[in-house]
Every structure is written in structure tokens, then in C-alpha cells.
Backbone as CSV, one residue per row, in Angstrom:
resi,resn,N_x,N_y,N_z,CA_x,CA_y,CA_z,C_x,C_y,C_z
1,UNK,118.993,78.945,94.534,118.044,79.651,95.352,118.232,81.158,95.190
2,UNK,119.655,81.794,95.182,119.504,83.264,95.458,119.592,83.710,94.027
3,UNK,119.979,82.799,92.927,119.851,83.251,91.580,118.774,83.513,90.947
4,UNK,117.200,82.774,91.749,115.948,83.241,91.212,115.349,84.389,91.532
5,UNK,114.951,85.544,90.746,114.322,86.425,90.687,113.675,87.055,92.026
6,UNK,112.766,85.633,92.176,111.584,85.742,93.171,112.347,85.668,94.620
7,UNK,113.250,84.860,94.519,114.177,84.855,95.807,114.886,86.836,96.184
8,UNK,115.419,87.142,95.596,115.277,88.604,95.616,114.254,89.770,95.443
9,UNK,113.099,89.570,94.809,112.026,89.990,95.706,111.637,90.162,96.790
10,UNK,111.771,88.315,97.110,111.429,88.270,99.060,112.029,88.607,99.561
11,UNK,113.539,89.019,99.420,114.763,89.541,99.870,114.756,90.707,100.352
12,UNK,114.180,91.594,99.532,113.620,93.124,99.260,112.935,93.336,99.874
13,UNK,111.662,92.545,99.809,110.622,92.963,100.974,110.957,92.442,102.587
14,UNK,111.990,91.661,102.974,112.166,91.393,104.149,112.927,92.110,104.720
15,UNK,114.211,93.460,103.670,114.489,94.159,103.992,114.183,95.475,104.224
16,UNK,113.012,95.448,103.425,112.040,96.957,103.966,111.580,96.795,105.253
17,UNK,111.094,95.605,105.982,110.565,95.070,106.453,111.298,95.477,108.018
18,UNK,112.422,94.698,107.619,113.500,95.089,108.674,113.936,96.617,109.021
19,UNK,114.140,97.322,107.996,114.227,98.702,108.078,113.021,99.337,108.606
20,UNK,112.064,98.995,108.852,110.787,100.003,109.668,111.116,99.407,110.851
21,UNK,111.652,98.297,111.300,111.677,97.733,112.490,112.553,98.636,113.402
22,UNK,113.617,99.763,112.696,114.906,100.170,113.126,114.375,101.596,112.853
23,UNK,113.640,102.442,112.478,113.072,103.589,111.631,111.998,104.362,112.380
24,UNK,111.962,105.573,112.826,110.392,106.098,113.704,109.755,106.038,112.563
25,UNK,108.431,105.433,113.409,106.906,106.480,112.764,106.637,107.655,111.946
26,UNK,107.711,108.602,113.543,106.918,109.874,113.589,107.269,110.612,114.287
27,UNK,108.231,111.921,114.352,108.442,112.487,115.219,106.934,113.325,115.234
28,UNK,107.326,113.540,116.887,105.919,114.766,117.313,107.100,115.561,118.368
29,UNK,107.254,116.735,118.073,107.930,118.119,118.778,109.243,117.325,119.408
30,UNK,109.532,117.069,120.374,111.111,116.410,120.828,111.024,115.208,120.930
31,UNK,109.762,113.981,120.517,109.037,112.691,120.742,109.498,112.122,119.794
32,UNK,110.321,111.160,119.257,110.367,110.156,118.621,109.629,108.785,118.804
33,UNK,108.726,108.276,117.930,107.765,107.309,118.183,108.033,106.038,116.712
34,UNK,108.671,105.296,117.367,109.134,104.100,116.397,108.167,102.702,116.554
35,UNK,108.455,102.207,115.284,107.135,101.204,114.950,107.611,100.355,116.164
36,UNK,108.518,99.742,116.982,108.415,98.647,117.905,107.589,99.407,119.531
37,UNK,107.240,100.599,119.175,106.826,100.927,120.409,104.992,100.599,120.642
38,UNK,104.630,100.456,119.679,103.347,99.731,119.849,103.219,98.084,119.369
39,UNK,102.718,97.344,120.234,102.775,96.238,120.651,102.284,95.737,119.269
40,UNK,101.399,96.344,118.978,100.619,95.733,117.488,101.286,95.559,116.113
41,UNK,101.918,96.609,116.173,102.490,97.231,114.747,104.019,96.090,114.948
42,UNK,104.634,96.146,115.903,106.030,95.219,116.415,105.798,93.931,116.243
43,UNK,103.937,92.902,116.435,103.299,91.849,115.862,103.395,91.546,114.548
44,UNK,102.785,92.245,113.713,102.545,92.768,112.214,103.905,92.512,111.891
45,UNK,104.834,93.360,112.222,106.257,93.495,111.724,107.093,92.353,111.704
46,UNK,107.112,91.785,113.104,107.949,90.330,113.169,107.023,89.423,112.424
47,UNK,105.845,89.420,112.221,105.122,88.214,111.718,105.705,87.996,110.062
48,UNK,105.377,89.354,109.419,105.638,89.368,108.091,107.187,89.069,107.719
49,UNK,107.963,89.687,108.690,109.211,89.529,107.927,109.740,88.043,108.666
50,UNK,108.958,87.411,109.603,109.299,85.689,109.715,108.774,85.351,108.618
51,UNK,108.116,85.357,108.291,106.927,84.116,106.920,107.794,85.036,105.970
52,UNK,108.027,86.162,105.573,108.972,86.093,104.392,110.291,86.072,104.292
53,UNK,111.018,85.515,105.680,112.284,85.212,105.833,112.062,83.778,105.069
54,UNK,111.147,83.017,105.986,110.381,81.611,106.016,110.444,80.915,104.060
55,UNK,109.591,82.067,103.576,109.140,81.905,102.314,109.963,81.544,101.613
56,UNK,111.429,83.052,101.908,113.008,82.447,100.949,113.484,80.808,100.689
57,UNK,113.409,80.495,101.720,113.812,78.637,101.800,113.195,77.823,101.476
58,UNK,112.204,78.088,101.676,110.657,77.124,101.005,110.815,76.957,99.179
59,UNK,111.925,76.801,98.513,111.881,77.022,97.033,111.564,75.767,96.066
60,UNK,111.577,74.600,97.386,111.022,73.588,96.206,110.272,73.084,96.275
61,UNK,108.961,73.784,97.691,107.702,73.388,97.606,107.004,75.062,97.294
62,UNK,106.783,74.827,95.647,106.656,76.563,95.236,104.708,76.493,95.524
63,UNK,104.013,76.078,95.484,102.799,76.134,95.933,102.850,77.057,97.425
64,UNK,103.089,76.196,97.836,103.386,76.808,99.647,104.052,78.269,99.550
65,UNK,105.189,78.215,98.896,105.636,79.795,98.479,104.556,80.799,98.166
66,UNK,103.703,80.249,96.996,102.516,81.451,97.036,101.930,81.635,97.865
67,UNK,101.406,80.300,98.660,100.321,80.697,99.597,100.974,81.843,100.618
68,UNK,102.065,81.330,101.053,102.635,82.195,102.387,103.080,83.698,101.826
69,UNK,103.049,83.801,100.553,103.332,85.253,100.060,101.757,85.818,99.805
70,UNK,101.211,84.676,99.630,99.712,85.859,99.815,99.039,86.203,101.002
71,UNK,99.201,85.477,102.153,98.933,85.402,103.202,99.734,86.738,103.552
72,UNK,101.027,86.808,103.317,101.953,87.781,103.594,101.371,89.365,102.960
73,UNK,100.814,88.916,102.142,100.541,90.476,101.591,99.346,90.594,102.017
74,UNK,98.093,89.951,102.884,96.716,90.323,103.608,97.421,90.850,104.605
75,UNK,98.655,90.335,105.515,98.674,90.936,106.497,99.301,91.921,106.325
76,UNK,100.330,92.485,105.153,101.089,93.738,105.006,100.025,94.690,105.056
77,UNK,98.651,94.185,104.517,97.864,95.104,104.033,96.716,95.650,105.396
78,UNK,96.839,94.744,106.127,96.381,94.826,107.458,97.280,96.095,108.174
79,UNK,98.577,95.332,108.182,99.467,96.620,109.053,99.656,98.010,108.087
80,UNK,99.046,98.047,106.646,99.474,99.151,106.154,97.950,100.498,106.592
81,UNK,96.746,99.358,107.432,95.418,99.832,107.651,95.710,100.117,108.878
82,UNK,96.742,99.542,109.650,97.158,100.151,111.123,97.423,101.558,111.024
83,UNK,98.549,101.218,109.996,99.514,102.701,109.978,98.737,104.222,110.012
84,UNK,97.628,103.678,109.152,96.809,104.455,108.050,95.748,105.312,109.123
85,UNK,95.292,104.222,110.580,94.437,104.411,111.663,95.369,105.345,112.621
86,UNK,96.821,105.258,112.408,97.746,105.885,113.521,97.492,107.466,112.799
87,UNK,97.852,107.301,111.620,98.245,108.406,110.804,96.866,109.529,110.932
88,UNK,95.932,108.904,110.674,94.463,109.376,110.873,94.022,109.924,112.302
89,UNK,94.508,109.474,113.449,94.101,109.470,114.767,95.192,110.620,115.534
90,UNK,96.692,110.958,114.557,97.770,111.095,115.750,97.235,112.899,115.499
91,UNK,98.214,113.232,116.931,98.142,114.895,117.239,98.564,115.657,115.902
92,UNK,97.673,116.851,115.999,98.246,117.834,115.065,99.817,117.890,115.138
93,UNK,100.777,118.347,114.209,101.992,118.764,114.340,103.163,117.120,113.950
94,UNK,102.261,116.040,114.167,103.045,115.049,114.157,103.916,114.671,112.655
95,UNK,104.817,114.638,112.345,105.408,114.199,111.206,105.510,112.637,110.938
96,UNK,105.094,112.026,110.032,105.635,110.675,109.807,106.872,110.417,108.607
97,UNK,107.198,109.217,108.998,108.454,109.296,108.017,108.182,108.680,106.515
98,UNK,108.776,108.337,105.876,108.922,108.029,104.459,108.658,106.703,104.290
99,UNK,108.819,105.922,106.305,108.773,104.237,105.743,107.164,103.499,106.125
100,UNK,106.355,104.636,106.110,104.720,104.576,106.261,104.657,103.506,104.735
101,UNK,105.203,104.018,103.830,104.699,103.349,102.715,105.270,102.158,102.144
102,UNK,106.153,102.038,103.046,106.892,100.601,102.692,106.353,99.617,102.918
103,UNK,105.067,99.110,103.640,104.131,97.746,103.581,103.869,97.682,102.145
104,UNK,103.181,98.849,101.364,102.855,98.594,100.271,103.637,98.671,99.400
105,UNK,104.753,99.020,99.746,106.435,98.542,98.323,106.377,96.668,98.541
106,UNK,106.135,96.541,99.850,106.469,95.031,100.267,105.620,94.252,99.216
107,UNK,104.496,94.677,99.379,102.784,94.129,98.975,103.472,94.034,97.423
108,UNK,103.797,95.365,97.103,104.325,94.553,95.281,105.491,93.720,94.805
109,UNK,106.430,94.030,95.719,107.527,92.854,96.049,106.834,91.533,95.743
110,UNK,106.180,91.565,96.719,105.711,89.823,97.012,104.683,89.732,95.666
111,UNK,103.746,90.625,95.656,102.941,89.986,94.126,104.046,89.990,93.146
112,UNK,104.984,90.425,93.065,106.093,90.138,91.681,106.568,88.540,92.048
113,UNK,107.422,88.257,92.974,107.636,87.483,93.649,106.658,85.997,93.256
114,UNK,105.478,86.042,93.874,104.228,85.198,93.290,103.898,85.083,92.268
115,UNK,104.821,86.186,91.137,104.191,85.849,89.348,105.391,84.899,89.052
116,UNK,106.407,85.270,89.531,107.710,84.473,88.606,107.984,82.955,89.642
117,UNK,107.146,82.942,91.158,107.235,81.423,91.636,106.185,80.552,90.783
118,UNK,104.811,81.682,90.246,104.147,80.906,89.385,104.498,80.044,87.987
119,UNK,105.179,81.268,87.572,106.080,81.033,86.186,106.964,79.643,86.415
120,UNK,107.744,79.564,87.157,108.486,78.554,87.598,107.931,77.495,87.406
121,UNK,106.421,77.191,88.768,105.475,76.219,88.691,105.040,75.663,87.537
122,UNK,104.555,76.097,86.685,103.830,76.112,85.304,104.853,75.452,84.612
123,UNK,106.387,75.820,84.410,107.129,75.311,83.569,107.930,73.856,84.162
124,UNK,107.645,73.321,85.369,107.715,72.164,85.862,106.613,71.602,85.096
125,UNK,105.485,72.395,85.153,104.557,71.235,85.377,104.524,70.874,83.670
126,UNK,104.767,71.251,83.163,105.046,71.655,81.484,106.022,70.842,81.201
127,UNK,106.652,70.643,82.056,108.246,69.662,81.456,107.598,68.040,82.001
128,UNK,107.112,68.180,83.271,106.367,66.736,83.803,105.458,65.963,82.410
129,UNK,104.787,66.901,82.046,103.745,66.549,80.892,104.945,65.995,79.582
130,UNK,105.932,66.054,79.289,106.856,65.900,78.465,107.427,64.793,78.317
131,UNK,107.319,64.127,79.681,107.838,62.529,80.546,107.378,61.164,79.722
């Protein structure tokens, strides 16, 4: 399991994942504003990094692996349209931090992730045909 590729991918992205969970937003003047302080973004956050905690273990039903990694990357891409609405909406002066862009490090994580569970798939199904 932890020797495949794709298993460290999901690894990667569940640890970016985790790291915004622990990381502000955004300072604004003496205000620190961290992603668990809005109810939505703290949704988004636990959802993705359950289903790609989830995903790691799932390795020998690899179908299901893609699905839940693509599913995983609509919603990264959802919370990366949150961020994007905060970022767009917040007070002049506000700073955000560096881990704004980590949904979409995740988002390529997981499509790497989904090429080499494919790869995998294909070469089962390639050896089945061999029987």
C-alpha cells in the first residue's frame, strides 16, 4: 500500500490538507482569521481530507479510488472558489497566506494519483486477459 506512488500522492494532498486546517487565511491589522473559523471552509476541509484519508485504504477496489479522487478534486475545486469569493470580498489591507493555493496543489496531487491508480487498473486488467 504505502510503496505505490499513488498512495503518496494521496498522502501529500491529505497533508496540505491538514496544514490549512492549522494555518490563517489572513491576517487583517492585529486579526488573525484561520480557515476553521468559517463554518464552510472547516466543511470543505474535513470533507476532503476524510475521503482522501478514506481513498488511501481503498487500494484494492481501484475503480472506487478514482471515483472518490475525482469527486475529491470537484470539491477541492469548490473550496478553492470559496477561497477565491473570501479573497475577492475581504477588507482592503487584508493579507492572505501562501496556503490559499494549496486546494489546487491538492487538485494535481489527486489527478497524478488517478493516472497511476489507472495505470495499475489497466495492467490487472491486462494480466486477467492472459488467464
Amino acid at each position: 500500500m504505502i510503496q505505490r506512488v499513488q498512495t503518496l500522492f494521496l498522502l501529500a494532498a491529505v497533508g496540505l490538507l491538514a496544514g490549512m486546517f492549522f494555518s490563517p487565511l489572513a491576517t487583517y491589522i492585529d486579526e488573525i482569521i484561520f480557515y476553521r473559523s468559517s463554518w464552510i471552509l472547516l466543511f470543505f476541509l474535513i470533507l476532503c481530507g476524510a475521503v482522501g484519508f478514506i481513498t488511501v485504504f481503498l487500494y484494492r477496489h481501484r475503480m472506487a479510488q478514482i471515483r472518490l479522487c475525482l469527486f475529491n478534486c470537484i470539491v477541492l475545486l469548490g473550496l478553492q472558489g470559496i477561497i477565491i469569493y473570501y479573497m475577492v470580498t475581504a477588507a482592503p489591507g487584508a493579507v492572505f497566506s501562501l496556503t490559499v493555493a494549496f486546494p489546487l496543489i491538492a487538485v494535481i496531487l489527486l489527478a497524478l494519483a488517478m493516472r497511476y491508480i489507472g495505470r495499475d487498473e489497466a495492467m490487472v486488467k491486462s494480466l486477467h486477459h492472459l488467464r
